[in-house]
DSSP file (Angstrom, degrees, kcal/mol; ACC not computed):
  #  RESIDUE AA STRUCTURE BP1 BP2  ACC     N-H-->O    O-->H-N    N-H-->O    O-->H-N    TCO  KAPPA ALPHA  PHI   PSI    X-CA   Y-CA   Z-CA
    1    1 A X              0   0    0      0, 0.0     2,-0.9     0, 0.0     0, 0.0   0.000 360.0 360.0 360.0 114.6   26.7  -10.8   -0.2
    2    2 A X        -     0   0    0      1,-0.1     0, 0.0     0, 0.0     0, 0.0  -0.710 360.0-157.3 -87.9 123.5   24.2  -12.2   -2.8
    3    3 A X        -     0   0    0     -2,-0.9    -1,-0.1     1,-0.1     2,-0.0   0.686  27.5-161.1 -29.8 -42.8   24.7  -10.9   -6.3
    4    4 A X        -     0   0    0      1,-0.1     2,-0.5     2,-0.0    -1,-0.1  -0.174  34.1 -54.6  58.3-165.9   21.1  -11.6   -7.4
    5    5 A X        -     0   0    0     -2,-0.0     2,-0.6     0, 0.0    -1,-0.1  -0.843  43.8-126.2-103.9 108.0   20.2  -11.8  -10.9
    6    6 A X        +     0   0    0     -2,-0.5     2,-0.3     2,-0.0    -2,-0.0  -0.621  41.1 161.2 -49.5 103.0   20.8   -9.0  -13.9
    7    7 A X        -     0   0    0     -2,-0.6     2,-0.5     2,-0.0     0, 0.0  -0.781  35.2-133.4-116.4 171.9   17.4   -8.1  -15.6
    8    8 A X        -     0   0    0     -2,-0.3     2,-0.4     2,-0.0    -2,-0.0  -0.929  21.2-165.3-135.8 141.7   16.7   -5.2  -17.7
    9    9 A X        -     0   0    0     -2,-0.5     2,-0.4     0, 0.0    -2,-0.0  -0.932  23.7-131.8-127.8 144.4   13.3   -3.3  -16.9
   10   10 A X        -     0   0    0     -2,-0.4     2,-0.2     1,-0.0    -2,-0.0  -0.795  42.8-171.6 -88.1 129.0   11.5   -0.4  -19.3
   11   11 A X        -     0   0    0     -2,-0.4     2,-0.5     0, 0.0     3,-0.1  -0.323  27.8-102.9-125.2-179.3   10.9    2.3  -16.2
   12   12 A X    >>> -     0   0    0      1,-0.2     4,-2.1    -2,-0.2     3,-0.6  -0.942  29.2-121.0 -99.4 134.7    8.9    5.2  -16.6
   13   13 A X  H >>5S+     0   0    0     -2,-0.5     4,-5.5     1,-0.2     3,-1.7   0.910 110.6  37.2 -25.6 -85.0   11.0    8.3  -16.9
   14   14 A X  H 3>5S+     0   0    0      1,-0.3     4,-0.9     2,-0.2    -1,-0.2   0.563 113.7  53.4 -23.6 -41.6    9.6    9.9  -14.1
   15   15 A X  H <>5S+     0   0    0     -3,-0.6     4,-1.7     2,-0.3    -1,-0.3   0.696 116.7  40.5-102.0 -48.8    9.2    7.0  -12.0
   16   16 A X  H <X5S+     0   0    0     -4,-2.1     4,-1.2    -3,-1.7     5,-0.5   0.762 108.1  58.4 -93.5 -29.1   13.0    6.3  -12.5
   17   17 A X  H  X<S+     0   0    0     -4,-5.5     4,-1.9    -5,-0.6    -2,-0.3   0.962 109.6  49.1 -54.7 -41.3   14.1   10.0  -12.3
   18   18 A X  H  X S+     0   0    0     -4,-0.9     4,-1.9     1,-0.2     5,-0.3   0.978 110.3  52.4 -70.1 -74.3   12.3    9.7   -8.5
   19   19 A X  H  X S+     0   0    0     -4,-1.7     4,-2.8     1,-0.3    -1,-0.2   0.784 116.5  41.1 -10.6 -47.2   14.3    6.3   -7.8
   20   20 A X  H  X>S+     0   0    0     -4,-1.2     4,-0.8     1,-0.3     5,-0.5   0.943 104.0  55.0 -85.8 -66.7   17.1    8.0   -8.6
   21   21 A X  H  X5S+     0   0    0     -4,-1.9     4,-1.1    -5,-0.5    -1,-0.3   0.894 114.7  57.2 -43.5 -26.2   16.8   11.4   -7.0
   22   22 A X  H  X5S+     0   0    0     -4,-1.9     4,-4.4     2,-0.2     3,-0.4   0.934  95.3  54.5 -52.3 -57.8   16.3    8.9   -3.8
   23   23 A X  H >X5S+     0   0    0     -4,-2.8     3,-1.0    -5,-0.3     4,-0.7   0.944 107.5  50.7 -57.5 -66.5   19.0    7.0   -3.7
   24   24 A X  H 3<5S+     0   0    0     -4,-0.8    -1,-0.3     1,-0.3    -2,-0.2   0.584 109.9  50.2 -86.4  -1.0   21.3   10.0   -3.6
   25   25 A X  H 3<<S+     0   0    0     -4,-1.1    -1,-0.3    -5,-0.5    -2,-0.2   0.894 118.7  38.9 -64.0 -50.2   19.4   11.7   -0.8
   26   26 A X  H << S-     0   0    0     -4,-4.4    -2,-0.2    -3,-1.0    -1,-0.2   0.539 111.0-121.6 -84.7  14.4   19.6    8.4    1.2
   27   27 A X  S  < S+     0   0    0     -4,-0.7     2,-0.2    -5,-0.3    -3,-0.2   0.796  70.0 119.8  78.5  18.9   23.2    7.6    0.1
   28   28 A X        -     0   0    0     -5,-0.4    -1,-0.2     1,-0.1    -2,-0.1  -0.643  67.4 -88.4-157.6 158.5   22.4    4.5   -1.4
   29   29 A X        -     0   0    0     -2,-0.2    -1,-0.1    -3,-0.1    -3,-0.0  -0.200  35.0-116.0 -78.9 141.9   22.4    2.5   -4.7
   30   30 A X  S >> S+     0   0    0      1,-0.2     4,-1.6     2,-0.2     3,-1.3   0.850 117.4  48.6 -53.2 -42.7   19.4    2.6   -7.6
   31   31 A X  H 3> S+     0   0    0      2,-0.2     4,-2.6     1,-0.2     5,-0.2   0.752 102.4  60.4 -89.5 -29.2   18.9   -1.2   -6.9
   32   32 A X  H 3> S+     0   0    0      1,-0.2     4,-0.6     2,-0.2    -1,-0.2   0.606 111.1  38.9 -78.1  -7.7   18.8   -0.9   -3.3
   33   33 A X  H <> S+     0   0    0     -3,-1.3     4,-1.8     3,-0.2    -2,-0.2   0.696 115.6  52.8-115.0 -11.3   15.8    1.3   -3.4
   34   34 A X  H  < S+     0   0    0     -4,-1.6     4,-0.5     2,-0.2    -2,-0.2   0.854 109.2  50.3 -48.0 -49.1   14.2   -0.7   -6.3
   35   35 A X  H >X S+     0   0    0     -4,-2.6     4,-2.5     2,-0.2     3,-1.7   0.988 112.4  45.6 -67.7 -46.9   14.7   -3.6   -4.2
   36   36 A X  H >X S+     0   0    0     -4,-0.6     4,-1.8     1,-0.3     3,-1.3   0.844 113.8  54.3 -55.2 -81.6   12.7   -1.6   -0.7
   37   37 A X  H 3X S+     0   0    0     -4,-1.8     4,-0.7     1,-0.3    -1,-0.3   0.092 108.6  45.8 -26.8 -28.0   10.2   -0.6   -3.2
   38   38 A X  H <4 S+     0   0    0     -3,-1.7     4,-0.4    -2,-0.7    -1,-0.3   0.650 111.9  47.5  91.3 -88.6    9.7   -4.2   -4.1
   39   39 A X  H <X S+     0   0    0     -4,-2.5     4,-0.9    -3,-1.3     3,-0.4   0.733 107.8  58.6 -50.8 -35.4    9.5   -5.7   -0.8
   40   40 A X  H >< S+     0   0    0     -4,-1.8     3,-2.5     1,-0.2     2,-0.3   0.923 112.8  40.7 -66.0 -81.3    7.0   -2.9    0.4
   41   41 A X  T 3< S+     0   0    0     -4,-0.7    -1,-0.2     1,-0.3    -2,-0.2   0.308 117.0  45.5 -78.5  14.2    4.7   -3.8   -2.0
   42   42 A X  T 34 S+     0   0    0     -4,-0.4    -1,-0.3    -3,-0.4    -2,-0.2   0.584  89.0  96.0 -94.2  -5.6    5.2   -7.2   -1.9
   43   43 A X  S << S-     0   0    0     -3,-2.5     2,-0.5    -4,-0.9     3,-0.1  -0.087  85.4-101.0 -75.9 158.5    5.0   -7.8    2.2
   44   44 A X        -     0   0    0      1,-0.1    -1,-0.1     0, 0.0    -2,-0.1  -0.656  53.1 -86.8 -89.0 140.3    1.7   -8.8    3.5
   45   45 A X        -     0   0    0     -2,-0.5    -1,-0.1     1,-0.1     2,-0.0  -0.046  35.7-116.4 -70.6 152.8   -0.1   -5.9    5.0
   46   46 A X        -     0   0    0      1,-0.1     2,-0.7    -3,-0.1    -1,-0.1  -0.350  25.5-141.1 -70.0 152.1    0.3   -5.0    8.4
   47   47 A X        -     0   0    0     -2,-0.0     2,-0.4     4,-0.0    -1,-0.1  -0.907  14.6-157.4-100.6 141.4   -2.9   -5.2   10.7
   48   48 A X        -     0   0    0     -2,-0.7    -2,-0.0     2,-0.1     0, 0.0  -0.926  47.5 -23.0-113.9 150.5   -3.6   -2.6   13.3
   49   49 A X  S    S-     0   0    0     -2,-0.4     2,-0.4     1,-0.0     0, 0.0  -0.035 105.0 -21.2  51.4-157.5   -5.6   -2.8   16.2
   50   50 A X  S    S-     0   0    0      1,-0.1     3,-0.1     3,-0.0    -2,-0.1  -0.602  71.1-106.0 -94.1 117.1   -8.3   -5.3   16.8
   51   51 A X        -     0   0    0     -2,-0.4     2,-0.4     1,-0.1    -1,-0.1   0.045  50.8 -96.6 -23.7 160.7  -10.3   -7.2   13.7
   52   52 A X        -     0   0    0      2,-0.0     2,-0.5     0, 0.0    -1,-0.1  -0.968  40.1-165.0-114.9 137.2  -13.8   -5.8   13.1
   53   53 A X        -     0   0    0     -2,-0.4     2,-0.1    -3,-0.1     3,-0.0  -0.959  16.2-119.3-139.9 129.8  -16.5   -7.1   14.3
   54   54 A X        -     0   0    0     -2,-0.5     2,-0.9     1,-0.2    -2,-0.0  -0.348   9.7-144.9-104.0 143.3  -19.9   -6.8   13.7
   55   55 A X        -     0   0    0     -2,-0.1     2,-0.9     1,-0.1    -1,-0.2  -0.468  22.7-163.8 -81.9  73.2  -22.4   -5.8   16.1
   56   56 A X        +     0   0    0     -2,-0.9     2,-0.3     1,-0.1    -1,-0.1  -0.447  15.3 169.2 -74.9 115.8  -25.3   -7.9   15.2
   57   57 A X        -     0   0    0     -2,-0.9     2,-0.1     2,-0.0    -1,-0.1  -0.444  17.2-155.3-130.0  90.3  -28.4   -6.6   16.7
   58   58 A X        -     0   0    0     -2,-0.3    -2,-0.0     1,-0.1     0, 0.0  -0.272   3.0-155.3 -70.3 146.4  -31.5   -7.9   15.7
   59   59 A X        -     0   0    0     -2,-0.1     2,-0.5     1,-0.1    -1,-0.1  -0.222  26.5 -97.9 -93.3 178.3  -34.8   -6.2   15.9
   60   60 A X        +     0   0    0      1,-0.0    -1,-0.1     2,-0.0     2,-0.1  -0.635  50.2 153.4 -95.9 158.3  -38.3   -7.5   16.1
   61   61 A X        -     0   0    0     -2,-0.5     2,-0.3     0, 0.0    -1,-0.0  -0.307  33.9-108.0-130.1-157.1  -40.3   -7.8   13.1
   62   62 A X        -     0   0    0     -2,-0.1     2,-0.5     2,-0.0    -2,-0.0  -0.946  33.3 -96.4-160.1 172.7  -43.1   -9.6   11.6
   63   63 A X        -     0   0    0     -2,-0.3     2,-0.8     1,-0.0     0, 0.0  -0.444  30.6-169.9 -76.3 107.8  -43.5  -12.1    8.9
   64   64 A X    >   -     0   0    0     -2,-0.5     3,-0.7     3,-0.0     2,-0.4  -0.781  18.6-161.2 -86.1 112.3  -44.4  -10.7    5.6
   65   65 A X  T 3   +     0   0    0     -2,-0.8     3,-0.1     1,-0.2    -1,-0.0  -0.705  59.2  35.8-107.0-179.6  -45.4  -13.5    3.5
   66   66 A X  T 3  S+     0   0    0     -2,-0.4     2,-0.4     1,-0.3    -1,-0.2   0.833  79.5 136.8  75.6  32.2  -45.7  -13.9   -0.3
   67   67 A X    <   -     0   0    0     -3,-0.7     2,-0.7     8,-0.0    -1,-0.3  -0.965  55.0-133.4-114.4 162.7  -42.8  -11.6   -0.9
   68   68 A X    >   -     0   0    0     -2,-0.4     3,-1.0     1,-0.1     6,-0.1  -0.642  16.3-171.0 -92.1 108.0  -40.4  -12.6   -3.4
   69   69 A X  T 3  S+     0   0    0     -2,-0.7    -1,-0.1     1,-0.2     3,-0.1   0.537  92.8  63.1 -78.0   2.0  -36.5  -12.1   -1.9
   70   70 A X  T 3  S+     0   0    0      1,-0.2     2,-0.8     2,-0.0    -1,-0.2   0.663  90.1  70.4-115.6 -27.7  -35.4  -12.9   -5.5
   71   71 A X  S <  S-     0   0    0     -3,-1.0     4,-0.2     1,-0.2    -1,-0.2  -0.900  73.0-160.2-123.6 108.9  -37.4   -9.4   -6.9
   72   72 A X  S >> S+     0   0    0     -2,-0.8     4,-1.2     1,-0.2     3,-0.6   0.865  84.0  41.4 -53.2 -44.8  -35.0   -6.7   -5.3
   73   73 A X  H 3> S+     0   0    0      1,-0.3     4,-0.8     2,-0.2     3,-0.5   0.871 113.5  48.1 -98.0  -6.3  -38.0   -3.8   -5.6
   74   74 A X  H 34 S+     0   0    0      2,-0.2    -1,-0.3     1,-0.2    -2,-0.1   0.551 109.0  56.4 -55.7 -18.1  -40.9   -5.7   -4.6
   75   75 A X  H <> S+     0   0    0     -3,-0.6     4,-2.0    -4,-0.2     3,-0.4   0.743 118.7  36.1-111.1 -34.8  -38.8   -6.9   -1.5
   76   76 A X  H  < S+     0   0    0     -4,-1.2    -2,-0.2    -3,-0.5    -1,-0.2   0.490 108.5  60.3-124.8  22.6  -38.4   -3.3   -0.8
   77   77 A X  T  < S+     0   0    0     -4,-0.8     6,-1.3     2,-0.1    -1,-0.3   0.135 110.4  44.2 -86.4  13.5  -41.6   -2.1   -1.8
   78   78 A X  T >4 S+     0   0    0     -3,-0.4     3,-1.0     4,-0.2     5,-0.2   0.701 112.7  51.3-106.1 -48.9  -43.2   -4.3    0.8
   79   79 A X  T 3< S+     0   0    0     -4,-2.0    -3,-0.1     1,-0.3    -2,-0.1   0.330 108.2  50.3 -77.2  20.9  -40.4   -3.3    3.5
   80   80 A X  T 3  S-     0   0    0      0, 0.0    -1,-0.3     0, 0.0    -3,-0.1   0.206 121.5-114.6-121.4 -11.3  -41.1    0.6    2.9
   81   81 A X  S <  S+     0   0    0     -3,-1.0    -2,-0.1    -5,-0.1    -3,-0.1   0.529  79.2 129.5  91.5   5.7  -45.4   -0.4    3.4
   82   82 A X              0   0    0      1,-0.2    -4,-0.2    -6,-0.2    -3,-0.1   0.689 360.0 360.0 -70.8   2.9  -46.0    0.5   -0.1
   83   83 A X              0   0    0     -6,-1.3    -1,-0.2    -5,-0.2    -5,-0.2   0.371 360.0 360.0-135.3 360.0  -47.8   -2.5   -1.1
């Protein structure tokens, strides 16, 4: 059985009234649900299913020159046919 380390931590009321009100549902010590609490949010998140991955489809286009990719509304006043 490890002992761990004694700290002392400023809680929220609330926050430590719920801890509490836990443990005695689940039968279990304040520090034993501090620690699960702890561990959840430190464990690396689970993945589900399959990574996403994106569906590149390009269309055909045509070359516009002499627009400027650097001037956001010109870039999209060309690609909407207003100039």
């Amino acid at each position: 059985m490890c002992l761990g380390m004694r700290t002392t931590l400023d809680l929220d009321d609330a926050l430590l009234a719920e801890a509490r009100r836990r443990a005695g549902e689940q039968g279990t010590t304040l520090t034993a649900v501090i620690e699960q609490a702890l561990a959840a949010a430190f464990a690396p998140p689970v993945r589900t299913g399959k990574p996403f991955r994106l569906a590149w489809r390009p269309r055909r286009g045509r070359f516009l020159g002499g627009v400027d990719i650097a001037d956001r509304d010109a870039l999209y006043e060309t690609m909407e046919g207003r100039r």
